[in-house]
RONULUM-970183 format. One record per atom (N, C-alpha, C): residue in three letters; x, z, y; residue number from 1; atom name. Coordinates in Angstrom, 1 decimal. Example, Ala and Ser with C-alpha at 12.3 -4.5 7.8 and 13.67 -1.06 7.14 Angstrom:
# residues 2
@r ALA	px 13.2	pz 7.8	py -5.7	k 1	a N
@r ALA	px 12.3	pz 7.8	py -4.5	k 1	a CA
@r ALA	px 13.2	pz 7.8	py -3.3	k 1	a C
@r SER	px 12.8	pz 7.1	py -2.2	k 2	a N
@r SER	px 13.7	pz 7.1	py -1.1	k 2	a CA
@r SER	px 12.9	pz 7.9	py 0.0	k 2	a C
//
This chain:
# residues 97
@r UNK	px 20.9	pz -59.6	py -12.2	k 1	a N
@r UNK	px 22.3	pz -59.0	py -12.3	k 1	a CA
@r UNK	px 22.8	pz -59.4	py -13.7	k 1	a C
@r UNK	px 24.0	pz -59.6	py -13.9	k 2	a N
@r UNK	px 24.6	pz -60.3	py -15.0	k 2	a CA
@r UNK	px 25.2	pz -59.4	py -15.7	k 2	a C
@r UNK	px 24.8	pz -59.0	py -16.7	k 3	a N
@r UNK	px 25.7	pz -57.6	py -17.4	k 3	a CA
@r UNK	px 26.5	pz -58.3	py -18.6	k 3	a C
@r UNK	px 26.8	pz -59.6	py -19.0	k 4	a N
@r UNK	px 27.8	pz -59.9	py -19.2	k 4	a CA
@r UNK	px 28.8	pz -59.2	py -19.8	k 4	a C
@r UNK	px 29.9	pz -58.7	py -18.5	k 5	a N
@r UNK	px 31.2	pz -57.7	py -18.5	k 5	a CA
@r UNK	px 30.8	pz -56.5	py -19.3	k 5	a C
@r UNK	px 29.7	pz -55.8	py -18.7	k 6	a N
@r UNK	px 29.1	pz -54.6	py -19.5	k 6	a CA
@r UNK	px 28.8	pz -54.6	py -21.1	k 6	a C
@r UNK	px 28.3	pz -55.5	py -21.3	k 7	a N
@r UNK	px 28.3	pz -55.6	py -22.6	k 7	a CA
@r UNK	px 29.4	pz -56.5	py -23.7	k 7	a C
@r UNK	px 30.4	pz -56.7	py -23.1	k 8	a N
@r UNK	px 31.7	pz -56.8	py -23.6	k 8	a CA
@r UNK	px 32.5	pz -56.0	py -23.7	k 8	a C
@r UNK	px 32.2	pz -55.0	py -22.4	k 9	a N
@r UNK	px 33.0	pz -54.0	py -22.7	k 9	a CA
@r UNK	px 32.4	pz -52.8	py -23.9	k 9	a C
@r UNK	px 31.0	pz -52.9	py -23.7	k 10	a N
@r UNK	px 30.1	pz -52.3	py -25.2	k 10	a CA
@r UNK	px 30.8	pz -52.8	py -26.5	k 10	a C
@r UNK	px 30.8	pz -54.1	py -26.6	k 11	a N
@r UNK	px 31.3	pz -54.8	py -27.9	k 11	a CA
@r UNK	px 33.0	pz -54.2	py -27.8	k 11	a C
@r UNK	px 33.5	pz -53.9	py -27.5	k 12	a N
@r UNK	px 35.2	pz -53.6	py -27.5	k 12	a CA
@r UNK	px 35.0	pz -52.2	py -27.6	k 12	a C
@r UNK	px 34.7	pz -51.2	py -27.1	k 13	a N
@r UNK	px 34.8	pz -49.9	py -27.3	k 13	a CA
@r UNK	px 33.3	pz -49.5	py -28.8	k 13	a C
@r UNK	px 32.6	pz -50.4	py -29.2	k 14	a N
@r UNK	px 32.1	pz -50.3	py -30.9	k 14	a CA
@r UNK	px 33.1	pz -50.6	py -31.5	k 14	a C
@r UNK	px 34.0	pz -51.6	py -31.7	k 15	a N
@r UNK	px 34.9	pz -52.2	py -32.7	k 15	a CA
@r UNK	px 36.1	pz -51.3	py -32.6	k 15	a C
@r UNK	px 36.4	pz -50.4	py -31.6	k 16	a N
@r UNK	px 37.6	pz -49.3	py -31.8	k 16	a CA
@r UNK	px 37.0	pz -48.3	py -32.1	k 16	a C
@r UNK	px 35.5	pz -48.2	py -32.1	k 17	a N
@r UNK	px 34.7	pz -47.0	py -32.6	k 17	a CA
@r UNK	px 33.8	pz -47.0	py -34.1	k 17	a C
@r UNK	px 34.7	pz -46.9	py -35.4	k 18	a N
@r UNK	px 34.4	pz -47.0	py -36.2	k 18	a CA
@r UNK	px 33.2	pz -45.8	py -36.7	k 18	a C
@r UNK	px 31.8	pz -46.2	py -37.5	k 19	a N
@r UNK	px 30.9	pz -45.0	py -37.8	k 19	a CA
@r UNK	px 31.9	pz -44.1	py -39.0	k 19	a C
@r UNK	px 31.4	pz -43.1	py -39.2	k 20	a N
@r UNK	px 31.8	pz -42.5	py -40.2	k 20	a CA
@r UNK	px 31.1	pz -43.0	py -41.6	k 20	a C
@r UNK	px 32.2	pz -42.9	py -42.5	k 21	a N
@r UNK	px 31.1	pz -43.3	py -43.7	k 21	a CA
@r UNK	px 30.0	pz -43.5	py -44.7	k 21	a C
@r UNK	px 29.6	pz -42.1	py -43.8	k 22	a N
@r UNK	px 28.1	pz -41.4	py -44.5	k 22	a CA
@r UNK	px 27.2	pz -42.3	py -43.4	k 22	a C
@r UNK	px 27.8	pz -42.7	py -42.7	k 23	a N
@r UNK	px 26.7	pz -43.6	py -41.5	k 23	a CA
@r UNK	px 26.6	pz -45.0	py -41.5	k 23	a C
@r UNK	px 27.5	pz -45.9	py -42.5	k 24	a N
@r UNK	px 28.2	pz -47.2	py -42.5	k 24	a CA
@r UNK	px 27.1	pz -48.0	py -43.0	k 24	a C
@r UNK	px 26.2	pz -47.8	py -43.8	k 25	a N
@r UNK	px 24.8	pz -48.4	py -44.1	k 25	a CA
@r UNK	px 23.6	pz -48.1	py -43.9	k 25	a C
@r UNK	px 23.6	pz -47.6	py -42.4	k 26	a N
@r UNK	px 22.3	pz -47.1	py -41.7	k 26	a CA
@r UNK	px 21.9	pz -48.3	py -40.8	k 26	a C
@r UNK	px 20.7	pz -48.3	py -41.3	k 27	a N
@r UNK	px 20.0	pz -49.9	py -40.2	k 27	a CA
@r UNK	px 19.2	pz -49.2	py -39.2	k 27	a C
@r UNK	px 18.6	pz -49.8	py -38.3	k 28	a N
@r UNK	px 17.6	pz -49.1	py -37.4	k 28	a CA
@r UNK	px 16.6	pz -50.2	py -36.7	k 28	a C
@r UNK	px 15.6	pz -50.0	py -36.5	k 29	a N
@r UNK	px 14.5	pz -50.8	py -36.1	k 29	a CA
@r UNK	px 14.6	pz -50.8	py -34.6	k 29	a C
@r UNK	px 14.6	pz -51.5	py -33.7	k 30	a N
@r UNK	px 15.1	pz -51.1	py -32.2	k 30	a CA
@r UNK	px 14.4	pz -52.4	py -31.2	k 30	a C
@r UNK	px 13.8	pz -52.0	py -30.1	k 31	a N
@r UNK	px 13.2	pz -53.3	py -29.5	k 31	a CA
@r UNK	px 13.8	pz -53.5	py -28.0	k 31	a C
@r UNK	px 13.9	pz -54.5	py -28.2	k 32	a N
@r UNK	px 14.7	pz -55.0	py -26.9	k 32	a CA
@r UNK	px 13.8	pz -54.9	py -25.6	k 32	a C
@r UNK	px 14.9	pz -54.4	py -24.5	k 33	a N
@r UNK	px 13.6	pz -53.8	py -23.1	k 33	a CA
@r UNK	px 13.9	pz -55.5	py -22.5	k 33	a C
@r UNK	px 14.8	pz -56.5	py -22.7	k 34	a N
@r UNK	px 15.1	pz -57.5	py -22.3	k 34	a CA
@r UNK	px 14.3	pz -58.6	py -22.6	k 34	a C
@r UNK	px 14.0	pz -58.8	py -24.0	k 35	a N
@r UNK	px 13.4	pz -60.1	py -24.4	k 35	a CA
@r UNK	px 12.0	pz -59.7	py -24.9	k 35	a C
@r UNK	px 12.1	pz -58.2	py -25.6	k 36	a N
@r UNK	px 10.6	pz -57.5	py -25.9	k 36	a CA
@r UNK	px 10.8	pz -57.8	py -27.4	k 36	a C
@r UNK	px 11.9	pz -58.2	py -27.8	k 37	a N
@r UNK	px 11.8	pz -58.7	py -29.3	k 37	a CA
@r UNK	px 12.3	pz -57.4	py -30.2	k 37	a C
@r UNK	px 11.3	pz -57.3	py -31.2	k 38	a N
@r UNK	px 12.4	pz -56.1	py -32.2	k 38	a CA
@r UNK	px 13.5	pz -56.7	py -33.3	k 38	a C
@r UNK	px 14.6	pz -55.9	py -33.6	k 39	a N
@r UNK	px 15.5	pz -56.4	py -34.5	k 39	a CA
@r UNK	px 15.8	pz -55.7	py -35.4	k 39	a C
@r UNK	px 16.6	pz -55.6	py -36.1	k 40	a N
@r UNK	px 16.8	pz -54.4	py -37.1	k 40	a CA
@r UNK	px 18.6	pz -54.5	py -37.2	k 40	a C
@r UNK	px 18.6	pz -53.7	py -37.0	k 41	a N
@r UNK	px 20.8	pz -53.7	py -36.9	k 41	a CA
@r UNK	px 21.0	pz -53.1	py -37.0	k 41	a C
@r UNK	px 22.3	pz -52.5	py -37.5	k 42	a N
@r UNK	px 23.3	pz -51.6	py -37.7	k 42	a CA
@r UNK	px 23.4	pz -50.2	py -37.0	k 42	a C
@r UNK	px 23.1	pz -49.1	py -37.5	k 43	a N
@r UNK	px 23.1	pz -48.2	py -36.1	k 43	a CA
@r UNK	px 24.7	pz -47.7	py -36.2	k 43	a C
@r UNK	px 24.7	pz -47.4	py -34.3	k 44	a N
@r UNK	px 26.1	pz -47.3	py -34.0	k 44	a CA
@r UNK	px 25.6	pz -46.3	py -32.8	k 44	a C
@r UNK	px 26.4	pz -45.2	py -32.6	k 45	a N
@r UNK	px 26.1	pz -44.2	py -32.5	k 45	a CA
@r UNK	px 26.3	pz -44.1	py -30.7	k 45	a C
@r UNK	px 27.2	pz -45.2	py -29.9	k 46	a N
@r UNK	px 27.2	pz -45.7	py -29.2	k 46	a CA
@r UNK	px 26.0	pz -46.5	py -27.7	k 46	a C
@r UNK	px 25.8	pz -48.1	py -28.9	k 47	a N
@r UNK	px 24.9	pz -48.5	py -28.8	k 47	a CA
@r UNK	px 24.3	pz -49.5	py -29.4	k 47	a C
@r UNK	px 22.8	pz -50.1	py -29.4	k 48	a N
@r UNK	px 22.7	pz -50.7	py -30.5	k 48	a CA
@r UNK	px 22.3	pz -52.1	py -29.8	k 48	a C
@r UNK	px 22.2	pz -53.4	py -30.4	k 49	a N
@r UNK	px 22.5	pz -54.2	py -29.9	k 49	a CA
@r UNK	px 21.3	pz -55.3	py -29.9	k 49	a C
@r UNK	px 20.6	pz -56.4	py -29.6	k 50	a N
@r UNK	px 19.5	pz -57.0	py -30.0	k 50	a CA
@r UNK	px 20.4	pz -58.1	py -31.0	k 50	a C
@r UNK	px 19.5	pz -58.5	py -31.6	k 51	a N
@r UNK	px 19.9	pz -59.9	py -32.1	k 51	a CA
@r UNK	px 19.3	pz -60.9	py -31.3	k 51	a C
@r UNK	px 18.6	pz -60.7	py -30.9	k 52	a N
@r UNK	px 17.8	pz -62.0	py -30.4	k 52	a CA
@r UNK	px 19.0	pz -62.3	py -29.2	k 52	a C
@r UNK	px 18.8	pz -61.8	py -28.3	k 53	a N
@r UNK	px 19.6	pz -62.0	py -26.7	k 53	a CA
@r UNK	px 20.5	pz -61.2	py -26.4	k 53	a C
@r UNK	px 21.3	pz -60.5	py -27.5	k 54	a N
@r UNK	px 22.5	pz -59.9	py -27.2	k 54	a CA
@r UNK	px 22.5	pz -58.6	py -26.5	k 54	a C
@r UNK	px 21.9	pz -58.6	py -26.0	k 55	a N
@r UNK	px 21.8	pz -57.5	py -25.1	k 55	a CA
@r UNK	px 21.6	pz -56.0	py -25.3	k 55	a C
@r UNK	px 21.9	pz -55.2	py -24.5	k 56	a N
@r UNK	px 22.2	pz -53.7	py -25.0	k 56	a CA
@r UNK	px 20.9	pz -53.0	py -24.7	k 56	a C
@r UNK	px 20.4	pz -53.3	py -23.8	k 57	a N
@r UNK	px 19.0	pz -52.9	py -23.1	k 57	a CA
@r UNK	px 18.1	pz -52.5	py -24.2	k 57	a C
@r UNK	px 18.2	pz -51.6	py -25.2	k 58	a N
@r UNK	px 17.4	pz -51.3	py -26.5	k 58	a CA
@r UNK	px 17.2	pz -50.4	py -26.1	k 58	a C
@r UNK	px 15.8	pz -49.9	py -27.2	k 59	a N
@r UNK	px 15.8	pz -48.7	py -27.5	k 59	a CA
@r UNK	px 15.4	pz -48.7	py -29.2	k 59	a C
@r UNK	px 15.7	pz -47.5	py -29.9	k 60	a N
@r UNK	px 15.2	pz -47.1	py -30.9	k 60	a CA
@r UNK	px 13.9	pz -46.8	py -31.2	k 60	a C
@r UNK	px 13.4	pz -47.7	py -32.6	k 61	a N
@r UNK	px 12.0	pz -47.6	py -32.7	k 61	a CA
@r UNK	px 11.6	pz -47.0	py -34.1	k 61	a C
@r UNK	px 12.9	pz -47.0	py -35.0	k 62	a N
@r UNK	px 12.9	pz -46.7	py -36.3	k 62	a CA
@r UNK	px 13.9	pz -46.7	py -37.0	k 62	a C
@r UNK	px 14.5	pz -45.6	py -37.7	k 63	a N
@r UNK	px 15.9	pz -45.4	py -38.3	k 63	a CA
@r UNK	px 15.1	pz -45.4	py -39.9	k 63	a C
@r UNK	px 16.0	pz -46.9	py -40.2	k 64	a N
@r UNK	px 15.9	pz -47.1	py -41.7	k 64	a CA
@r UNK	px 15.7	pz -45.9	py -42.9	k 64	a C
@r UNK	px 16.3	pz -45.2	py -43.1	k 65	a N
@r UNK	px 16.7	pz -44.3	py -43.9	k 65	a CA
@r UNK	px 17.4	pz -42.5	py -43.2	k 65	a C
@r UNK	px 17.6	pz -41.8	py -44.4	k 66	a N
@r UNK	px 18.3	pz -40.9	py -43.5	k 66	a CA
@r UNK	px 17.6	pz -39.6	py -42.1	k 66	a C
@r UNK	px 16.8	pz -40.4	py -41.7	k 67	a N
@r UNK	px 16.0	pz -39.7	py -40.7	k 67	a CA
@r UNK	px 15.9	pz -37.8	py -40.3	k 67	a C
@r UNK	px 16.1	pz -37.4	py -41.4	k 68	a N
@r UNK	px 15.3	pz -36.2	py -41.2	k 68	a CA
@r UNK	px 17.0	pz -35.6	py -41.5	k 68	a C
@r UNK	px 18.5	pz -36.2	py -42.7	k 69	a N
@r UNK	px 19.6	pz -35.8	py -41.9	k 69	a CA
@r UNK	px 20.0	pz -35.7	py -41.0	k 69	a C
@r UNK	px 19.6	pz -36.9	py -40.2	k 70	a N
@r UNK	px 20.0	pz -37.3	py -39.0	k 70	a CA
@r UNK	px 19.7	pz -35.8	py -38.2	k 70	a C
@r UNK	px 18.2	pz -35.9	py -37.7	k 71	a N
@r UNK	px 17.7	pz -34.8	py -36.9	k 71	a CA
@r UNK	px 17.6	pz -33.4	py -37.4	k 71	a C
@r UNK	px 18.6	pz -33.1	py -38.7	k 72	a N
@r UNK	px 18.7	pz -31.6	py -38.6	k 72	a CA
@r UNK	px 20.1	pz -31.7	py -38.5	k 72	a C
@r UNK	px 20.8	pz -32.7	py -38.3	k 73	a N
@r UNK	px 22.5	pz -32.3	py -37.9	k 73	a CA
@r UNK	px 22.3	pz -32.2	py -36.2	k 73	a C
@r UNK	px 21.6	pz -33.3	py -35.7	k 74	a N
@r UNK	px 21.6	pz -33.0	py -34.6	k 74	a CA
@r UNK	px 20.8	pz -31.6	py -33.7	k 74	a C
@r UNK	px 20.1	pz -31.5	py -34.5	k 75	a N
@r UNK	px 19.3	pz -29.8	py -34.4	k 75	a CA
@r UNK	px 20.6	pz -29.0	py -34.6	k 75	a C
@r UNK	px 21.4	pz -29.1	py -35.6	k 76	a N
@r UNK	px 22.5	pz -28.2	py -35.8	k 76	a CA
@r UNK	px 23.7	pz -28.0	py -34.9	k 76	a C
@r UNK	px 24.1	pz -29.3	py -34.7	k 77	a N
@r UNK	px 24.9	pz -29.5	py -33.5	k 77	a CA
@r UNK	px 24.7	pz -28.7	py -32.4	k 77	a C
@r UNK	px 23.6	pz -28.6	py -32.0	k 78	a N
@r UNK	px 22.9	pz -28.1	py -30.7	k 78	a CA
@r UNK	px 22.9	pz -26.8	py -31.1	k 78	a C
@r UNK	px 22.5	pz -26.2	py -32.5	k 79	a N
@r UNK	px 22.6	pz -25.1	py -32.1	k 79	a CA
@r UNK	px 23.6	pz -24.1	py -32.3	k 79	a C
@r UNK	px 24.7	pz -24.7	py -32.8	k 80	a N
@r UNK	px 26.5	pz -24.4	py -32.5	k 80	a CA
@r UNK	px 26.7	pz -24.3	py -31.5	k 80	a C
@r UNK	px 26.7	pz -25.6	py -30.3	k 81	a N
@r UNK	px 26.3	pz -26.3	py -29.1	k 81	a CA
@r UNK	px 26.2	pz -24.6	py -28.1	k 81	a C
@r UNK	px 24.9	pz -24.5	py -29.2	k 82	a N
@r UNK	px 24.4	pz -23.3	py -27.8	k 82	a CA
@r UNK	px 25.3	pz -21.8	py -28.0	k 82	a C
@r UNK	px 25.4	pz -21.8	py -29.5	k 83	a N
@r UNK	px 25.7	pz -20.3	py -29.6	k 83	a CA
@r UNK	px 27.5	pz -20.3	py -29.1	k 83	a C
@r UNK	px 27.9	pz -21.7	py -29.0	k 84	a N
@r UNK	px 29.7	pz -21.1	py -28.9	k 84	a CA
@r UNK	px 29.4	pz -21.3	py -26.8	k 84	a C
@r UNK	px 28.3	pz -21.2	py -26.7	k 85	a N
@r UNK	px 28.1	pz -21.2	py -24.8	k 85	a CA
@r UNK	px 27.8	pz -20.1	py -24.6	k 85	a C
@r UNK	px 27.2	pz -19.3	py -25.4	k 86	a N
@r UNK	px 26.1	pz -18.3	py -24.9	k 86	a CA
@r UNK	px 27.0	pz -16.5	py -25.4	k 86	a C
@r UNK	px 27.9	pz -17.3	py -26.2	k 87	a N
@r UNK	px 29.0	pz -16.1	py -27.1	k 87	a CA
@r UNK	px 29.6	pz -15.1	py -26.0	k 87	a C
@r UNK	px 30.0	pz -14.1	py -26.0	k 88	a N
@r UNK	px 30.3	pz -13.5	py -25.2	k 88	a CA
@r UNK	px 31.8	pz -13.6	py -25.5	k 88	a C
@r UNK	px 32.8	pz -13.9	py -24.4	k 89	a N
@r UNK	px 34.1	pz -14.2	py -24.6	k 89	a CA
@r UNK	px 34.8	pz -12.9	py -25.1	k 89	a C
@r UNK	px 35.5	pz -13.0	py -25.8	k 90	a N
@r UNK	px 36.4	pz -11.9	py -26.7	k 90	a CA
@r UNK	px 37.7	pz -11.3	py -25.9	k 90	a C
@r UNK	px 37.0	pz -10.0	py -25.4	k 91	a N
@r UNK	px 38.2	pz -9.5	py -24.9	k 91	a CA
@r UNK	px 38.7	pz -8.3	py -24.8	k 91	a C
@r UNK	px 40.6	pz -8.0	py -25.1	k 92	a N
@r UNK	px 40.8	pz -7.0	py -25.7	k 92	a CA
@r UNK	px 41.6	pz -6.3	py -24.5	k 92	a C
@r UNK	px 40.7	pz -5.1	py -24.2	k 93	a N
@r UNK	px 41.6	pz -4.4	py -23.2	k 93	a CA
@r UNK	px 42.3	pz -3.2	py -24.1	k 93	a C
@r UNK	px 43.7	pz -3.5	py -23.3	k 94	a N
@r UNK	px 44.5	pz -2.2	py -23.8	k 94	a CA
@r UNK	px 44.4	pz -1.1	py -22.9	k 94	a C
@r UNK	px 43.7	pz -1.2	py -21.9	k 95	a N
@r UNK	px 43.6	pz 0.0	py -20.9	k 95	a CA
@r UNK	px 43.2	pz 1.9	py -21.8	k 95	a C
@r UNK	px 44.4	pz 2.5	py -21.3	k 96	a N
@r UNK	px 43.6	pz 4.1	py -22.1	k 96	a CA
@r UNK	px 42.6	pz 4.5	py -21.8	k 96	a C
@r UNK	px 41.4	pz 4.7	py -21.9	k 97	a N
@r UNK	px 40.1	pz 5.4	py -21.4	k 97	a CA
@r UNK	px 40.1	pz 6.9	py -21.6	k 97	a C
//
């Protein structure tokens, strides 16, 4: 199957998806399920890309730096996440009792 298209349209929606600043020199160790090769690139929050054969088909194997911000924002995220789901909706009855 030729993912090609797919991965053009990856490269076009990264380049109108700018990281935030605090993220802009984050590398990441990542090995390609395609060619089996590891690279080390840019992380993008998106997806991350091989160098060897272009291709998207990665996974993450090691975030340069940063690590343990990373996984307590995203711990935090989640558990905002949970508590504005689990909140009991706010409601004001005018009814007389």
């Amino acid at each position: 199957m030729d993912m090609a298209p797919y991965w053009q349209h990856l490269d076009a929606e990264i380049a109108v998806t700018p990281m935030p600043q605090d993220y802009a020199n984050w590398r990441v160790d990542i090995l390609c399920n395609d060619c089996n090769k590891p690279s080390r690139v840019q992380f993008h929050i998106l997806a991350l890309k091989c160098s060897h054969c272009r291709s998207y088909n990665t996974r993450r194997i090691k975030l340069e730096e940063n690590q343990a911000v990373l996984d307590a924002h995203l711990t935090e995220t989640a558990i905002q996440r949970d508590r504005t789901e689990s909140a009991p909706s706010e409601r004001h009855d005018d009814a007389v009792q």
